[in-house]
GULUMPA-961028 format. One record per residue: x, y, z of N, C-alpha, C, CB in turn; residue in three letters. Coordinates in steps of 0.1 Angstrom, whole numbers, plus 5000, padded with zeros to 4 digits. Atoms other than C-alpha are relative to their C-alpha. Glycine has a CB too. Example, Ala and Ser with C-alpha at 12.3 -4.5 7.8 and 13.67 -1.06 7.14 Angstrom:
500949885000512349555078500950125000499050005012Ala
499149895000513749895071499250115008500450054986Ser
//
This chain:
498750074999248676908689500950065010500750014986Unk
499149944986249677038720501249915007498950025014Unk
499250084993252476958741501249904983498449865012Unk
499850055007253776798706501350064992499049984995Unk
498849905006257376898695500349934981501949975013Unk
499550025015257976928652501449984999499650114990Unk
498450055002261676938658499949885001501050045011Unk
499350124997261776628676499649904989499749945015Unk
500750085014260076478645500849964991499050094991Unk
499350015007262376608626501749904994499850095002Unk
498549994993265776508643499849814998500150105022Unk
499850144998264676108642500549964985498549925006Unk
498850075013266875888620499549984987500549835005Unk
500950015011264375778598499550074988499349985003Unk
500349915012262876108588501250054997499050125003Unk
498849875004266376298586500049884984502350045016Unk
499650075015267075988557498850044994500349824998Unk
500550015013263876018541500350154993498549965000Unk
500349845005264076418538501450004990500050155015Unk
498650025009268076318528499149984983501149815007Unk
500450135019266276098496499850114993498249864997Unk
501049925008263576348490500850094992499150085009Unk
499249895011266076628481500949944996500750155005Unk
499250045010268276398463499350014990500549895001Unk
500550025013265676258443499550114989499149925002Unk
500649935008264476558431501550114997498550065006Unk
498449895007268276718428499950155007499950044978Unk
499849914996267377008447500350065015499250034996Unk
500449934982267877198482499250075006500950085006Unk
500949964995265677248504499850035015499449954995Unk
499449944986264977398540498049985007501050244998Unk
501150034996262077318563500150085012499749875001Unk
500549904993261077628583498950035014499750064991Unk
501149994989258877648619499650124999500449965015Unk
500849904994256277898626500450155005499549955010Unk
499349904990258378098647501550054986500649895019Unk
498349975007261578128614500849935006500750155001Unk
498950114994263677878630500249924989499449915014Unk
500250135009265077648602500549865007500950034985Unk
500050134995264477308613501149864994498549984998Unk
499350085006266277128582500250054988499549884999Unk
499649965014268477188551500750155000498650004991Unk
499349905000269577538541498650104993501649984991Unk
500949895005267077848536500550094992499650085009Unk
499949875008268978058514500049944987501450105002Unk
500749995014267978108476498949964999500449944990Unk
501250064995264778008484499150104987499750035019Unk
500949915010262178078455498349954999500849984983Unk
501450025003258977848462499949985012499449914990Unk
500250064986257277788495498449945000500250125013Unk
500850064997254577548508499949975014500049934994Unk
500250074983253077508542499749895004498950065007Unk
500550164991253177218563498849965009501049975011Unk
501050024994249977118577500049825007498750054987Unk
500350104992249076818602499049995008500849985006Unk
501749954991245176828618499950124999499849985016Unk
500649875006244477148595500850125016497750004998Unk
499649884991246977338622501649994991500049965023Unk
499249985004250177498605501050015002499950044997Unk
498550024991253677368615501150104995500849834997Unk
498649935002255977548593499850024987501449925003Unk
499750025015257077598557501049924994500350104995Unk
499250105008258877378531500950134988498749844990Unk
499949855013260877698508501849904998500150265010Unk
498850065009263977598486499850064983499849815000Unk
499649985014265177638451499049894991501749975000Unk
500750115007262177428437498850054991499649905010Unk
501749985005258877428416499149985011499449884988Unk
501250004986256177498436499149835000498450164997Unk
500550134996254677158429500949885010499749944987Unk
499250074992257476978444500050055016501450004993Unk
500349924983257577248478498949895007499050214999Unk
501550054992253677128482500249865003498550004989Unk
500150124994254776788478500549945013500449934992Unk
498750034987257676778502499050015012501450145001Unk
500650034984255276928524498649925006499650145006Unk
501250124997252276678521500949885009499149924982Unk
498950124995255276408530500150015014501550024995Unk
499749894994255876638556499149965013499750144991Unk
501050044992252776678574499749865002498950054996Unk
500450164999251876318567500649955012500649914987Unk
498750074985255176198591499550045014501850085001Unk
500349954987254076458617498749975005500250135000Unk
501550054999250376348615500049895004499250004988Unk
500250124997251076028618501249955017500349924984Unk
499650034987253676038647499250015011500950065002Unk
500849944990251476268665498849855008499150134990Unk
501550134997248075948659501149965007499049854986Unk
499350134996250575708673500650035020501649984987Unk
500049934985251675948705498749995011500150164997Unk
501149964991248276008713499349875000499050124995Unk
501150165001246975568704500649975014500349844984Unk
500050004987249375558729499550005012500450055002Unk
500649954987248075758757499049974999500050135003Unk
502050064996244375628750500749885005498549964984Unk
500050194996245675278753500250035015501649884994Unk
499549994984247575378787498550025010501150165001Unk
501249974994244275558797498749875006499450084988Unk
501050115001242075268787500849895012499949934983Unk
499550084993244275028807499450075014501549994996Unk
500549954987244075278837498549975003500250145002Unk
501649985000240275268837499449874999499550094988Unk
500350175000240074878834500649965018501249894984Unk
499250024989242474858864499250005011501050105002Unk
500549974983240275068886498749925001499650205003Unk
501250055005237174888868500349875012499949984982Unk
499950134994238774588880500150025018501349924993Unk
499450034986239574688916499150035005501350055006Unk
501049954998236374888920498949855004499850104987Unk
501250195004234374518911500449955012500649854984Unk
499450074990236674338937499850035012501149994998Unk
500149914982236174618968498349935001500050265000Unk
501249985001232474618959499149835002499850084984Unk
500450154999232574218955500249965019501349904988Unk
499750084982233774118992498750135013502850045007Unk
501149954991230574379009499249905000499350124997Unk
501250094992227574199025499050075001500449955015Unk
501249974998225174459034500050144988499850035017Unk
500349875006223774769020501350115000498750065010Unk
499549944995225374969045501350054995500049965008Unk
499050015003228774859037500750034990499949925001Unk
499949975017228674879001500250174997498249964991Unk
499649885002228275239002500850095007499250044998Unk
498849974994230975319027501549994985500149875014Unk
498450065004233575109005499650094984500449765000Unk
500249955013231675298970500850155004498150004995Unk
499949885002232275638984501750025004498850075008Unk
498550004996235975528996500849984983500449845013Unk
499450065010236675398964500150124987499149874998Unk
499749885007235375738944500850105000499350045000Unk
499449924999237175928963501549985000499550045010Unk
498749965007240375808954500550054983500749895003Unk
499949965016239975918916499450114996499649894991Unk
500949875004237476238919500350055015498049984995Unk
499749954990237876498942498350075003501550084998Unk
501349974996234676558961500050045017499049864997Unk
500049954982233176708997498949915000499750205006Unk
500850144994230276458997499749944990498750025009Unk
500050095007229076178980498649935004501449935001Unk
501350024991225176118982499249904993499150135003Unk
500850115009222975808973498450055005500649815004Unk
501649954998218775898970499649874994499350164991Unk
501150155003216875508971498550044996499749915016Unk
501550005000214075478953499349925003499650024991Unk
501150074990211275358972498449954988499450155015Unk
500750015013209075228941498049935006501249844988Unk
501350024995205875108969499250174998500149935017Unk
500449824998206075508974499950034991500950115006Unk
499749915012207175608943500650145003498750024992Unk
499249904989209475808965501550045001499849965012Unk
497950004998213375918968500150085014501350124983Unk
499650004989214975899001501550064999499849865006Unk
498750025000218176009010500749905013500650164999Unk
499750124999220175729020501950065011499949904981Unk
498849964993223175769050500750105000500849934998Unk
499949834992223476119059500949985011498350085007Unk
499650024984225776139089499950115007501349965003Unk
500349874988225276489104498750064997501250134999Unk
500949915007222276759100500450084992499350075008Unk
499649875011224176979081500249934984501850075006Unk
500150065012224476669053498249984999501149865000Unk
500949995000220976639058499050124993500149975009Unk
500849855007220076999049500650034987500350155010Unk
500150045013221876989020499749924987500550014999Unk
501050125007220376689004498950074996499549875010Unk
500849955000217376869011499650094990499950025009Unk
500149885008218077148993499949994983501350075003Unk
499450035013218976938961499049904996501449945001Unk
500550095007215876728962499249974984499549965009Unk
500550005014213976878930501349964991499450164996Unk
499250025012216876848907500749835002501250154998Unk
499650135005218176508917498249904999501449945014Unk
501650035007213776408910500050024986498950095005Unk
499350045019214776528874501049934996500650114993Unk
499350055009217676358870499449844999501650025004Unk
500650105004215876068879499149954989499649985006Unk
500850015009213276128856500450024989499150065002Unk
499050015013215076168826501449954993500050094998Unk
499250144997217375868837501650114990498949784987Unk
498949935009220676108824500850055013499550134989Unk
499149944986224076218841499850164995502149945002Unk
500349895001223976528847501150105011498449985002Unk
498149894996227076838853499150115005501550064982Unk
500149885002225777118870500650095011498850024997Unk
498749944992227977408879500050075010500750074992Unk
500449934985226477598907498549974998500350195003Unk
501450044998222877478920499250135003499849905012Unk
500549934999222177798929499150094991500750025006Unk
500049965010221577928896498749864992501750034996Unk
500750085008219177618888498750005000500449895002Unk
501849985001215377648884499949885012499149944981Unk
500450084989214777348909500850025012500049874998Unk
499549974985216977438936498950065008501350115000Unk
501049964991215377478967500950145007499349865011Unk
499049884992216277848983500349965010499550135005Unk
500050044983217377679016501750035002499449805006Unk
497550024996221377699033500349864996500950015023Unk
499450165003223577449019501250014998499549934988Unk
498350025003227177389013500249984990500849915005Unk
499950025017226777278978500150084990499049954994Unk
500249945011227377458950500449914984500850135004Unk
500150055016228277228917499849865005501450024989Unk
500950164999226776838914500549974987497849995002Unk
499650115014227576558893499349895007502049944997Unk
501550114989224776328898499849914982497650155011Unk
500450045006223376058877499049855002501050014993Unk
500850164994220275738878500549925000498949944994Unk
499550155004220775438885499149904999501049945009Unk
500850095007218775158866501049905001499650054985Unk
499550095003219174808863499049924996500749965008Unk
501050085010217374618834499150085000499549875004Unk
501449984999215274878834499150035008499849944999Unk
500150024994214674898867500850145011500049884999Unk
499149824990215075258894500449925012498650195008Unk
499850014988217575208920500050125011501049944999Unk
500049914991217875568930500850084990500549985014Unk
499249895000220375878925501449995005499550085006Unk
498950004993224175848928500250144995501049884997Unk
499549895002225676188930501350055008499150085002Unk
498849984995229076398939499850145001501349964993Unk
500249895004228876688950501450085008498450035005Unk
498749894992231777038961499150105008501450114987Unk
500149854993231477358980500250104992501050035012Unk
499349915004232877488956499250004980502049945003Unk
501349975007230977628923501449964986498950185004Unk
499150025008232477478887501249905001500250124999Unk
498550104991234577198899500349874991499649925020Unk
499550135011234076868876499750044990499449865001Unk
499949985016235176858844499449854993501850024995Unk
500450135008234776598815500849865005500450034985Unk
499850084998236876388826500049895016500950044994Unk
501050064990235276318861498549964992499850135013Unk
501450085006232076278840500649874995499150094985Unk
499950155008233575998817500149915012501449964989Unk
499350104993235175828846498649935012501750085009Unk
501450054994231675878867499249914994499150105001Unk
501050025009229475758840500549814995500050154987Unk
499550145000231575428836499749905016501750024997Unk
500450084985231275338874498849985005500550055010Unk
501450034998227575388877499449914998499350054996Unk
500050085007226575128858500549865014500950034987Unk
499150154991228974838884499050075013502649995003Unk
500549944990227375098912498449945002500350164999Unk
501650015000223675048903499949855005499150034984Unk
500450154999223974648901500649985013500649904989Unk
499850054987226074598933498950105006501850005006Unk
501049974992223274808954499149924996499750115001Unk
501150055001220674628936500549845011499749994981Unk
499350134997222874328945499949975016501450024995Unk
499849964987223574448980498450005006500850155000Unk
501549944995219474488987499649895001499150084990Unk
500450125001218674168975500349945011500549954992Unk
499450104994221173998998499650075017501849984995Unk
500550004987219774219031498349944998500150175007Unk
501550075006216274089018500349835006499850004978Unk
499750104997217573759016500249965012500749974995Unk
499250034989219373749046498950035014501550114999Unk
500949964985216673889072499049844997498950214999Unk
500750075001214773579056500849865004499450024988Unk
499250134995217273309073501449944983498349845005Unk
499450025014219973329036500849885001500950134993Unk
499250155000222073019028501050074995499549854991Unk
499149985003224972989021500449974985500649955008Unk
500849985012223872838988499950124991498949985004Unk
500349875003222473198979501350085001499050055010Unk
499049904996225573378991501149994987500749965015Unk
498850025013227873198964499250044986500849814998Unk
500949935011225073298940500250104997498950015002Unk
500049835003224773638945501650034997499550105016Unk
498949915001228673668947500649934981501549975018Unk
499650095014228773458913499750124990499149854995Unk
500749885010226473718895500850135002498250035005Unk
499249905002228674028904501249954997499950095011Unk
498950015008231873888892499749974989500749935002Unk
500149995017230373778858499250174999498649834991Unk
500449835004228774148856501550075002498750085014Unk
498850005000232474228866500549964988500649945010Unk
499350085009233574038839499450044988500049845002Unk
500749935010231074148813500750164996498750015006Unk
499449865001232474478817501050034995500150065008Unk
498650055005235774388814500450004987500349885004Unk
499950065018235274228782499350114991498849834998Unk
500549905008233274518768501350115000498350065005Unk
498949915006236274728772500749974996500650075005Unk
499250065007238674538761499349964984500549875009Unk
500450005014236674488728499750144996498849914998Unk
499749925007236574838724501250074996499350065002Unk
498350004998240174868730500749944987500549915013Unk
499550095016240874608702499250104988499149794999Unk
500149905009238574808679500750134996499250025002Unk
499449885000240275128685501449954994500050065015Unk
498750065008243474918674499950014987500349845002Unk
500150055018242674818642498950064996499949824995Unk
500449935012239875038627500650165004498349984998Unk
500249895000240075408616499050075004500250034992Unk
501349894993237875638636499250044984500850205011Unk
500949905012236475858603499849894996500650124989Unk
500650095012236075588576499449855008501549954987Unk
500150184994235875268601500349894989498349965005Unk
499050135010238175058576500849975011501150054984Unk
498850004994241274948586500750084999500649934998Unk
499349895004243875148597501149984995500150085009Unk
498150025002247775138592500649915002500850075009Unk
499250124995248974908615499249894995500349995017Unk
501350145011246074638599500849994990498250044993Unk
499750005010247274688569501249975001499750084995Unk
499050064999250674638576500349865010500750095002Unk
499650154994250174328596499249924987499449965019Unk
500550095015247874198569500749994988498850054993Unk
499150005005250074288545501449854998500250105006Unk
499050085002252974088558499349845001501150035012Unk
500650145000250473758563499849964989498849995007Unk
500150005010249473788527501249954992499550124998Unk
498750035003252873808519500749865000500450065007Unk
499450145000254373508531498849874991500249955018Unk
500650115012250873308516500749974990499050044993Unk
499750005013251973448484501549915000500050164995Unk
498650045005255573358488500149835006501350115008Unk
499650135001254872978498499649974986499449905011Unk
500950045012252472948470500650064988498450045000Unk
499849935014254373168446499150044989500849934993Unk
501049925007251573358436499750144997499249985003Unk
499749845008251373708424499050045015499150064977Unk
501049924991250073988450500350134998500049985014Unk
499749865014249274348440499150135015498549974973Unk
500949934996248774658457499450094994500250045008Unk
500849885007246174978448500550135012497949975000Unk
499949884988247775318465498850114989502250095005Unk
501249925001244775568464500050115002499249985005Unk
500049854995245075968462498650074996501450094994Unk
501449915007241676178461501050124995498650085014Unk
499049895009242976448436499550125009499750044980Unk
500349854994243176808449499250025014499050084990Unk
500949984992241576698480500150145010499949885008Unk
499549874993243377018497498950124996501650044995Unk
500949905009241277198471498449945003500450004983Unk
501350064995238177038482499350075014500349845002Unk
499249984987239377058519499350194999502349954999Unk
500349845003239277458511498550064998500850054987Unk
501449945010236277538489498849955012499849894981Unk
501250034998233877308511500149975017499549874991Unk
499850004988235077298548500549835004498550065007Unk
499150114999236977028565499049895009501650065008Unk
501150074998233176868577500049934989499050075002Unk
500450025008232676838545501249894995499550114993Unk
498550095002236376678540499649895004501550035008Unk
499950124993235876438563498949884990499650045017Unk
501050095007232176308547500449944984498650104998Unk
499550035015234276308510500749855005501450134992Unk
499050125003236976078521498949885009501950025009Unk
501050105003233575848541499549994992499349975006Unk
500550055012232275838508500849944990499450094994Unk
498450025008235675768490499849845005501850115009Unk
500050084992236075478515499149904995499950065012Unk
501150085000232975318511499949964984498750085007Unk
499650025015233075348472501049884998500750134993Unk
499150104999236575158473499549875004500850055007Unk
500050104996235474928495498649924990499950015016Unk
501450075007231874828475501249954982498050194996Unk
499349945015234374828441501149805002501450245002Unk
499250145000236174468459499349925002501149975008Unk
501350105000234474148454500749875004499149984982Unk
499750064992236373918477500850015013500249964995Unk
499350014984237273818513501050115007500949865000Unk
498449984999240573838507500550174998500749894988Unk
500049875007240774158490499550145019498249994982Unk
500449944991240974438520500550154999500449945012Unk
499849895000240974818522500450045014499050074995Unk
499449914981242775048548500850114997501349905013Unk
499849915002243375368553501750074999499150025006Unk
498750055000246675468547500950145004500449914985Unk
499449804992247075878558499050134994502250074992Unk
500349885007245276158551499049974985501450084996Unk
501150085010243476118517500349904993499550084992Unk
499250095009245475848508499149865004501950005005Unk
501150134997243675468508500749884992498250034992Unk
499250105006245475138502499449884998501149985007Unk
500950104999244074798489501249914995498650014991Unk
499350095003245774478492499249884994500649975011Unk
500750105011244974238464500849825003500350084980Unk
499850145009245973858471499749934989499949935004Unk
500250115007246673618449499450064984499049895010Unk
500649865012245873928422501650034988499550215013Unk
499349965009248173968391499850144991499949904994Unk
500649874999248574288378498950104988501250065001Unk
501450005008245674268350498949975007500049904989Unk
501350014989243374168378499950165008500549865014Unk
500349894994244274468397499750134994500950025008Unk
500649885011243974738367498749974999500649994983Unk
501550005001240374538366499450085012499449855001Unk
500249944988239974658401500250154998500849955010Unk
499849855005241374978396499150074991501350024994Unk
501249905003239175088370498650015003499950004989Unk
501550054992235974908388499950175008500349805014Unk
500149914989237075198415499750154988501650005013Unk
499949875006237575468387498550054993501250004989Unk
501249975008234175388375498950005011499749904988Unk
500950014991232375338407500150155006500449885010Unk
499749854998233575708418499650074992501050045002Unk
500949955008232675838388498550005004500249944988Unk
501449935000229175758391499050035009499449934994Unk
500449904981229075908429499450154994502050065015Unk
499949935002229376198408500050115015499350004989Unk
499849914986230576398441500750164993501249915014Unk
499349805004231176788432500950025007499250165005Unk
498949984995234076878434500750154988500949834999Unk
499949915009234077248414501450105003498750064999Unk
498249895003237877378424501149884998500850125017Unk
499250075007239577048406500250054986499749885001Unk
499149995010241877118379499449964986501249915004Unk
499950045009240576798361498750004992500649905003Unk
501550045002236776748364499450105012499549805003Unk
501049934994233676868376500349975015498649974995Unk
500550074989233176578401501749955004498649884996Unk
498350044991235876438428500449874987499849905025Unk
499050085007238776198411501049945007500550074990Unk
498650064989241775978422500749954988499749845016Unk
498950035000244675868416500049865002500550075008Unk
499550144996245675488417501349984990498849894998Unk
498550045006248975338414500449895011501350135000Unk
499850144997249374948412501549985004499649914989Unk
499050065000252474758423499349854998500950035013Unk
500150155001252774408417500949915002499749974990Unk
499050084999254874108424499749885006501050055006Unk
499750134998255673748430501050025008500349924988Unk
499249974993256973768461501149875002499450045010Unk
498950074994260873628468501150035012500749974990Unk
499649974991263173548494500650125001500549915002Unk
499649904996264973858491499350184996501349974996Unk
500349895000262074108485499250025012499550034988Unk
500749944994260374268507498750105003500650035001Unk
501549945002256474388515500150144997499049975012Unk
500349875005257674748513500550054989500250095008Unk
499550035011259374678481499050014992500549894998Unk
501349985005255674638469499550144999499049945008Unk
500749884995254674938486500650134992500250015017Unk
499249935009257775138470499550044982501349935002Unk
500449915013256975128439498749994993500849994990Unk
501149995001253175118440499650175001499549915010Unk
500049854996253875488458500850044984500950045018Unk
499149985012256475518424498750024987501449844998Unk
501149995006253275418403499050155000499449885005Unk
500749894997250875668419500450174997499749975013Unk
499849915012253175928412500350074990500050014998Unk
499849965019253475888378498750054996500249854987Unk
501449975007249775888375499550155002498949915007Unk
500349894996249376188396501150134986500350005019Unk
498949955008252676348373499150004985501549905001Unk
500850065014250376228341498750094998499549825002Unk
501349935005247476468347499049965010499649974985Unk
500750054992245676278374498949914993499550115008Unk
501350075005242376058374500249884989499050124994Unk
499950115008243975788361501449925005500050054986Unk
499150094993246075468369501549964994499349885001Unk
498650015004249675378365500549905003500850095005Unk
499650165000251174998369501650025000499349894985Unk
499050065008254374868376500349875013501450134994Unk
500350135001255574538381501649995013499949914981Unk
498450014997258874448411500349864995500350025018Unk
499750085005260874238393501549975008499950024987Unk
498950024996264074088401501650124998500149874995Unk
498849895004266174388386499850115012499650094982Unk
500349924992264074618412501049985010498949995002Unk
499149984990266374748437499050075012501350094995Unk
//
């Protein structure tokens, strides 16, 4: 969570009210502490229980006040939760931004690569085009010659690029042969280096195939030993791919063309590299949309799903005036789980959690999503709140008979949750997180009750 300020977390309007509620509702004062003793919020003196704040198993601060230690822990699950979840939202951000950049260049890369004609050309405008996004001293293509069964190196302009090619031809013959990119940080140090003088010392090289098919060896190479990171690999390893097909592309069309080419042919060939352009396009932008709306770990839905589904559900319900119900979902003690069995093992609980839930709903409509940490939310249309207790215990009995060990819970052997229904007939003046309120109010009670078991309640028109 680098770069990531917990103050400024703190200081926004939203959290300062909820932390306001929190220590109302529970009547006490309380003081939220950074790493460093700095108190961030509230008042630190009389202080008799404390709990640490956690957010991606790294420790922000403490929660200490005049409280029972169960309440501290809770404040600071709340706590982390906010900071956890601002943090995802910082960083969905900066992927998106990322992703955008990287379509941009995708797209402009396609377009340079689209208006060449010969061989030649193509890899002028390829090696102009790398070099505004990787920083490199040369940039070398090796053709494979498939009558020979041979690799050439391909537009050399001096002897001195010549002799270093040379030097490099065993290891770019492996990378061909085991069709992989390939990072390595000084050549000198590599079993196939040839002992000869060279200027090279680190390579970023990788094959280029199409359908299946060897075009050769695109590689980048410095002077300088240790030079590309991961994020020249990702950005390499995306452009290869558009690289391999326009040379294949580009080969064709001197082929063609020494054979008298039409013009016919020409709008052909330039047809087939913009739908390959366009293919591409569309494959990132569909993992882009994925990355939106599912959760990485469980691959459900995530947050924002759920709250846009949510409000669509919603209005159904409220033309039709039909009951809709949610399930909020806590794995018990998962902290204690988390501890005892490593935070690998965390992760595989809550995809087994996940998948349980979701096998446990037996329509369409009915959708799970994840909703923070070990928390898991299910929206029930068109579900009254005897339908959803059916549900609810479907899950309490479907988890049961995972029987997943879980030997530093309180309640049972094996893992357990928590569920807590809301329910309502939605009207014009309630609101979807009106649901949500006291579904979280439900859950809890249940948790307050001993755990491993469900709690109901109903927003009615009295609900405020």
């Amino acid at each position: 969570m680098q770069n990531f300020s917990f103050q400024k977390v703190l200081k926004k309007p939203d959290v300062k009210t909820l932390l306001q509620r929190l220590g109302d509702s529970i009547g006490k004062n309380f003081a939220i502490i950074d790493t460093e003793g700095r108190c961030l919020w509230g008042n630190a003196q009389g202080s008799q229980a404390k709990a640490d704040i956690y957010a991606h198993q790294i420790c922000l601060g403490t929660v200490t006040g005049d409280l029972a230690p169960h309440s501290a822990e809770a404040i600071a699950a709340v706590v982390g939760y906010i900071v956890q979840t601002e943090y995802e939202k910082k960083q969905l951000a900066k992927d998106a931004l990322q992703k955008y950049e990287e379509v941009v260049f995708l797209s402009q890369f396609a377009n340079a690569m689209a208006t060449c004609t010969g061989l030649h050309e193509l890899i002028e405008v390829i090696r102009a085009q790398i070099r505004q996004v990787i920083s490199v001293d040369e940039i070398f293509l090796y053709l494979y010659d498939q009558s020979q069964d041979s690799l050439a190196p391909f537009l050399y302009k001096t002897e001195d690029s010549l002799r270093d090619f040379k030097a490099i031809e065993k290891i770019v013959e492996r990378v061909l042969k085991f069709h992989q990119v390939e990072v390595i940080d000084d050549i000198q140090k590599d079993p196939d280096y040839l002992n000869q003088p060279s200027r090279i010392r680190s390579l970023l090289c990788c094959s280029l195939t199409v359908q299946n098919s060897i075009i050769g060896v695109l590689g980048l190479a410095h002077y300088q030993a240790k030079h590309f990171d991961s994020s020249d690999l990702n950005l390499f390893s995306t452009v290869t791919g558009q690289v391999a097909a326009a040379i294949r592309t580009a080969q064709y069309y001197e082929t063609i063309k020494n054979y008298s080419q039409t013009l016919e042919i020409r709008v052909k060939e330039r047809t087939m590299e913009l739908e390959f352009a366009k293919q591409q396009l569309e494959q990132v932008n569909q993992q882009l949309k994925h990355l939106a709306i599912y959760d990485e770990l469980t691959q459900i839905p995530n947050r924002r799903y759920f709250t846009s589904y949510l409000e669509q559900e919603w209005r159904q319900c409220l033309r039709q005036k039909s009951p809709i119900s949610l399930i909020l979902c806590d794995v018990d003690y998962f902290k204690n789980y988390n501890d005892l069995y490593g935070h690998q093992m965390g992760d595989k609980c809550l995809q087994s959690v996940a998948k349980i839930i979701q096998n446990s709903l037996k329509r369409p409509s009915d959708v799970l999503a994840r909703y923070g940490g070990e928390e898991f939310i299910v929206i029930l249309p068109y579900t009254d709140q005897p339908g959803a207790y059916t549900v609810a215990q479907r899950i309490h009995h479907y988890l049961a008979g995972a029987k997943i060990s879980h030997a530093d819970s309180p309640t049972n052997r094996y893992l357990t949750i928590s569920l807590g229904i809301g329910t309502t007939v939605p009207l014009l003046h309630y609101h979807p997180s009106d649901l949500i309120k006291i579904a979280d109010q439900a859950l809890y009670a249940a948790k307050g009750a001993g755990r491993n078991q469900t709690k109901a309640k109903v927003l009615s028109f009295q609900c405020s």
